[in-house]
C-alpha positions in Angstrom: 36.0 -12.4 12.7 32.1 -11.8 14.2 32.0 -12.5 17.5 29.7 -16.0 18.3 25.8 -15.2 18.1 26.3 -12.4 15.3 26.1 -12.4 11.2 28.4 -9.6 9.8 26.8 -8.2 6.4 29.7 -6.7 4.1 28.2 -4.4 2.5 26.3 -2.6 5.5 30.3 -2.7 7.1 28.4 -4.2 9.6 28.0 -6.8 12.4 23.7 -7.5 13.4 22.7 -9.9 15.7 19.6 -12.0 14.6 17.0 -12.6 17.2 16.9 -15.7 18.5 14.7 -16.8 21.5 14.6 -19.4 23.7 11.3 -22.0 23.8 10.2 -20.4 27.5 10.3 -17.2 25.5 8.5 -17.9 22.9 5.8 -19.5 24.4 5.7 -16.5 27.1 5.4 -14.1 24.0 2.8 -16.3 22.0 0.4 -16.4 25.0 1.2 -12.3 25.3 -0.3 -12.2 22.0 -3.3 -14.5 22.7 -3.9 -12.6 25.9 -4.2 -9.2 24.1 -5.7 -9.9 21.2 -8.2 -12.9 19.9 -9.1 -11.8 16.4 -9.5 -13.9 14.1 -6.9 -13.7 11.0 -8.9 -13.5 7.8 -6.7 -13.5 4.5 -7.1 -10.4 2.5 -9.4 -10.3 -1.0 -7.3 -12.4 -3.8 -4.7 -13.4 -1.0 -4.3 -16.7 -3.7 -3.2 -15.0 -6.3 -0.6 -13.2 -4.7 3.0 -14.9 -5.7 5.1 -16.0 -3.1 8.6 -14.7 -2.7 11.3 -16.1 -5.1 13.9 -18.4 -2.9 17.5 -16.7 -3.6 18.3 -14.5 -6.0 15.9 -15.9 -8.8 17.3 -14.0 -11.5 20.7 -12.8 -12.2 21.7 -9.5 -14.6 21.9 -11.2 -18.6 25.0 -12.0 -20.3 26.7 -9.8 -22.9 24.5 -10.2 -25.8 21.5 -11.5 -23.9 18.1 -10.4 -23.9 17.4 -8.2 -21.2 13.9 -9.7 -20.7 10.7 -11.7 -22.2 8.6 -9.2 -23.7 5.1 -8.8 -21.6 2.2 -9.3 -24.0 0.5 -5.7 -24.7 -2.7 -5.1 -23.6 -5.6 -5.1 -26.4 -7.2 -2.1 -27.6 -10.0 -2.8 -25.6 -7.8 -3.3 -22.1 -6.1 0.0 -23.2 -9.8 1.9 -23.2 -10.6 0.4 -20.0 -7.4 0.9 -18.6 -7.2 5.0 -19.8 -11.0 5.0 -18.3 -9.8 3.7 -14.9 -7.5 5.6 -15.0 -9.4 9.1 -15.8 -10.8 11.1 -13.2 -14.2 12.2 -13.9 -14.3 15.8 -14.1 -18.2 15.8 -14.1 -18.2 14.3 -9.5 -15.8 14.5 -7.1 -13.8 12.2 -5.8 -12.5 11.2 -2.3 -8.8 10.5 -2.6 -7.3 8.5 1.1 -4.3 6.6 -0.9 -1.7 9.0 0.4 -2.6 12.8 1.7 -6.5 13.1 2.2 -8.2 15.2 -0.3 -11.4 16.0 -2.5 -11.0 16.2 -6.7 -13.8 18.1 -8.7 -15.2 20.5 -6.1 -13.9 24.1 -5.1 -12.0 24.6 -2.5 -13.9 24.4 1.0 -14.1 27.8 2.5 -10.6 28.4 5.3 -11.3 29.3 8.7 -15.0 27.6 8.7 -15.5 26.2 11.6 -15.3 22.4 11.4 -13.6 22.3 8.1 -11.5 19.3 9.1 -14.8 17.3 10.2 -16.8 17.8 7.2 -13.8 16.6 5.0 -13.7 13.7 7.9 -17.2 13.1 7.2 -17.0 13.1 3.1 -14.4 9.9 3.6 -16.5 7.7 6.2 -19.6 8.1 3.9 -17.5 7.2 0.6 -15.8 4.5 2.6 -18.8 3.3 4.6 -21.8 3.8 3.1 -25.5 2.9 4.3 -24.3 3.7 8.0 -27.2 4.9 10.6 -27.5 8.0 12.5 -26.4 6.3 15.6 -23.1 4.6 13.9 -21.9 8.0 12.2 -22.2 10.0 15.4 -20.6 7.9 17.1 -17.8 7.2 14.6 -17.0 10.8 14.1 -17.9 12.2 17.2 -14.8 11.8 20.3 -14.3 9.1 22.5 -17.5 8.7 24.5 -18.7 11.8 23.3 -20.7 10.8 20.0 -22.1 14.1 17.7 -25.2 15.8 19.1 -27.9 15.2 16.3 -28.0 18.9 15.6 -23.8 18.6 14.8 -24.7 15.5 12.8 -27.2 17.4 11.1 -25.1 20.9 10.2 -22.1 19.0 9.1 -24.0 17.1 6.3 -25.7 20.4 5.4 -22.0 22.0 5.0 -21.3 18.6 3.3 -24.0 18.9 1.0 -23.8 22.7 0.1 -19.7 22.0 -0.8 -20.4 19.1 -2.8 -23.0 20.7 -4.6 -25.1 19.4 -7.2 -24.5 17.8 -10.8 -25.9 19.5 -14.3 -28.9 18.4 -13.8 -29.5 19.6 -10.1 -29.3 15.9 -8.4 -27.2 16.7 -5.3 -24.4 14.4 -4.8 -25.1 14.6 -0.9 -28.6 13.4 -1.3 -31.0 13.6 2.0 -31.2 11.1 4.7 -33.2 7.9 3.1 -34.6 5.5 5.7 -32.1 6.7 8.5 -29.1 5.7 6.0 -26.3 8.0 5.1 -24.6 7.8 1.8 -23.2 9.4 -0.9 -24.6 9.5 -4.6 -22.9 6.5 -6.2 -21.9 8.4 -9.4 -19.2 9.9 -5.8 -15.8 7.8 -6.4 -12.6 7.1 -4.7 -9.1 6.2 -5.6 -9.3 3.2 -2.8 -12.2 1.7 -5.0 -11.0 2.3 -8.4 -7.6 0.5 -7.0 -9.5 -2.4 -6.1 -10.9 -2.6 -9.4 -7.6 -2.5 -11.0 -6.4 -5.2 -8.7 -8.8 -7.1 -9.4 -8.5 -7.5 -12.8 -4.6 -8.0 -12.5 -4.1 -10.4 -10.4 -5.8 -12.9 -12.6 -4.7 -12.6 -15.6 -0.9 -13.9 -15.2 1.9 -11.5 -17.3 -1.0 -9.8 -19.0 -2.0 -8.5 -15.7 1.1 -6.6 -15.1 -0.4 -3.5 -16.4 -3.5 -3.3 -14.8 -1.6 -3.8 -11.1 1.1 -1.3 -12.3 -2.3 1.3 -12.5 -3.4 0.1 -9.0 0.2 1.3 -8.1 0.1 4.5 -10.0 -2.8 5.9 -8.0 -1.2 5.5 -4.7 0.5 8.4 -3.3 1.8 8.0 -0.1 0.9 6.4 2.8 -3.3 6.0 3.3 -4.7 9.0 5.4 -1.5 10.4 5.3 -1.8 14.2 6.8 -4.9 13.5 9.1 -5.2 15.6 12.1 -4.5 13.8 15.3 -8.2 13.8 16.7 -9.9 12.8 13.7 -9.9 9.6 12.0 -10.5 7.5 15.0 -12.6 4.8 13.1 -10.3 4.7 10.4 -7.5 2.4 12.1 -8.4 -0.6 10.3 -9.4 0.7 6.6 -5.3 2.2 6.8 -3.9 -0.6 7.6 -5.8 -2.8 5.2 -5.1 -0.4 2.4 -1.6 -0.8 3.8 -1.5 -4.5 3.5 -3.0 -4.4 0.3 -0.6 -1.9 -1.7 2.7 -3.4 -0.3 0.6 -7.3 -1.4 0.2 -5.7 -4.8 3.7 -3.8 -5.5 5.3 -7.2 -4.5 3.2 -8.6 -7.0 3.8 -6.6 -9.7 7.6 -6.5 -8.5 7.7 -10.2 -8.6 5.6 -10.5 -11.8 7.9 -7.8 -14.2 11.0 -9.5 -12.3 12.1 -12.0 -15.2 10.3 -9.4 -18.3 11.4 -5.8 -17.2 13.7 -5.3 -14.1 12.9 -1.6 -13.9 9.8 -2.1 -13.6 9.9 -4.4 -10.8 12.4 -1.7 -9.1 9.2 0.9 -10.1 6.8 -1.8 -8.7 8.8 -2.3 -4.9 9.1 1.3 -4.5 5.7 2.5 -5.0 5.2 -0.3 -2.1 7.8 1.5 -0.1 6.9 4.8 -0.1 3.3 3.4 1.4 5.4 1.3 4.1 8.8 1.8 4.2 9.9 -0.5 6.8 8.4 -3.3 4.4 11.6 -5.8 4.5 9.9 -8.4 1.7 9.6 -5.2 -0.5 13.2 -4.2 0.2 14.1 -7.8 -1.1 11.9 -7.5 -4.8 14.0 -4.2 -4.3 17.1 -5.9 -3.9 16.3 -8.4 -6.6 15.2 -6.0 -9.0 18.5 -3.7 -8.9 20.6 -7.1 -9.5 18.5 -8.1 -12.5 19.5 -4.5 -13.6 23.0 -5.0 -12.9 22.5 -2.0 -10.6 25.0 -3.3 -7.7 25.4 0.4 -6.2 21.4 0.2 -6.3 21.7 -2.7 -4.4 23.9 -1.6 -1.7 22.3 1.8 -1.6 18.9 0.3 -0.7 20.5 -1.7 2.0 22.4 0.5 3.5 18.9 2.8 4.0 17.6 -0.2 5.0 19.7 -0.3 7.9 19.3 2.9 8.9 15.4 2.1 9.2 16.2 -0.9 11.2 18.6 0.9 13.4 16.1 3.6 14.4 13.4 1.4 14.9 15.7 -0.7 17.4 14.8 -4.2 15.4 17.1 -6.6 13.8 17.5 -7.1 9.9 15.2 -10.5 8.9 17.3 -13.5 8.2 16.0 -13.8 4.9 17.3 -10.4 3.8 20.6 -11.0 5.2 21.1 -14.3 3.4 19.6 -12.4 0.0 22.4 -9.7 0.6 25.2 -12.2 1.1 24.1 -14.1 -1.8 24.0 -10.7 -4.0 27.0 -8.8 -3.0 29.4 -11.5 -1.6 32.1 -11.8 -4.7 32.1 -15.8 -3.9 28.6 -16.2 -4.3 28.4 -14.4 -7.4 31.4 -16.2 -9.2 29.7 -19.4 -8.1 26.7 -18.2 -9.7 28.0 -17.1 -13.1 29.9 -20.3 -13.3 26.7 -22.6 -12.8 25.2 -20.5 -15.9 
């Protein structure tokens, strides 16, 4: 029997205490917050369209002799082409790639042991990222705290920029010279953050027949944005991570949720490309959850929350409500008998 105060979770063979706090505490912590921090909270791009989170389990695994799923409608020849082009790097300009370990695409290798390698890569993704930025703004942005670039370091590291980059067939270099103190890129120069917002933005209106353009959005993440930076550089980059952040785990629970009642493994597919980009996520691990029961996959179930756990554990935080009463309503024989008799 739990002790008062605690939830025990059957399949973690565990007892967790939820947070609870008292109104004094609250209100201490709430004016903590205002204290420290006054932004404004903006919602995200499309933050409409993304679906809420199913109450209780939402779907169960299909009868004997079921369907497993409604089929999704296919995409038209024409969503295929511009799905395959989205898709395709093109071998003819680089590209900057920052959704998961930070690299270039289409150029050769920058020389080893040059001196400000790491800076000139550095400078390749604020350009891409923030184009149109002064002098004064990408000196300071790259340079350390307080100690913005010296013009004449501004100046060698977009000439070492511009000599790896190169040129295209025709001789137009792709690092084009300083226009009206503004520093940018040739546009023809893509990224994997921008071609993931295009296929977002195509998915997440469309209902079912936008599954397949967020399941690309998904397919060009890999890893966690910025992933393998060194520890001095990056400075400004803070808040483009953790909006890309925000914005993968927003779309893998879309997709998750969206391929939920059509194609359980692909809702599984959809939560863990969401994970591996934040792992702690706890309304992925539920579409997780969700998705292995649609499957029938119990094990999966209990697998995911038992590394669940672990996370939680090591991060010294309690397990969300939400995802305990999921669990229970899952794995606890009870529930599940009182679900298969309502069907």
């Amino acid at each position: 029997m739990p002790e008062a105060g605690t939830t025990a979770v059957p399949v973690l063979e565990q007892v967790v205490v939820l947070q609870r706090l008292t109104t004094a505490d609250r209100n201490t912590l709430i004016a903590d917050f205002a204290a420290t921090d006054s932004a404004e909270q903006v919602p995200g791009p499309d933050a409409e369209a993304i679906p809420p989170e199913p109450t209780g389990v939402a779907i169960g695994p299909p009868r004997e002799g079921e369907s497993e799923g409604v089929p999704v409608p296919e995409p038209s020849e024409t969503e295929r082409a511009e799905l395959a082009t989205l898709l395709h790097i093109d071998p003819g300009a680089p590209e900057v790639q920052v959704l998961g370990p930070i690299k270039v695409v289409n150029v050769a290798p920058y020389p080893e042991n040059t001196k400000g390698t790491s800076k000139v890569l550095e400078l390749a993704v604020y350009l891409v990222l923030n184009p149109g930025r002064s002098a004064a703004e990408v000196s300071r942005d790259l340079g350390r705290e307080g100690e913005p670039w010296a013009d004449s370091t501004r100046r060698s590291r977009m000439s070492q920029l511009r000599t790896w980059f190169g040129a295209d067939p025709s001789g137009r270099e792709y690092v084009p010279n300083v226009r009206g103190n503004r520093y940018q890129l040739e546009p023809v120069i893509r990224s994997d953050w921008r071609r993931f917002q295009t296929a977002v933005t195509r998915g997440l209106h469309q209902g079912p027949a936008g599954l397949f353009w967020l399941d690309a959005a998904l397919a060009m993440v890999r890893g966690i944005p910025f992933s393998g930076a060194l520890a001095d550089d990056y400075r400004w980059a803070p808040v483009e991570c953790r909006e890309m952040i925000n914005r993968i785990a927003d779309v893998a629970h879309a997709a998750a949720i969206g391929w939920l009642p059509h194609d359980p493994g692909k809702a599984r597919d959809a939560a863990l490309r969401g994970l591996r980009c934040e792992p702690h996520n706890e309304v992925l691990y539920r579409d997780l959850f969700r998705a292995e029961y649609a499957g029938g996959n119990l094990d999966g179930v209990r697998t995911a929350a038992q590394r669940l756990h672990r996370i939680t554990e090591s991060n010294d935080v309690d397990m969300q409500a939400a995802t305990i009463e999921l669990l229970e309503q899952l794995l606890d024989p009870r529930h599940r008998a009182a679900r298969a008799a309502s069907q």
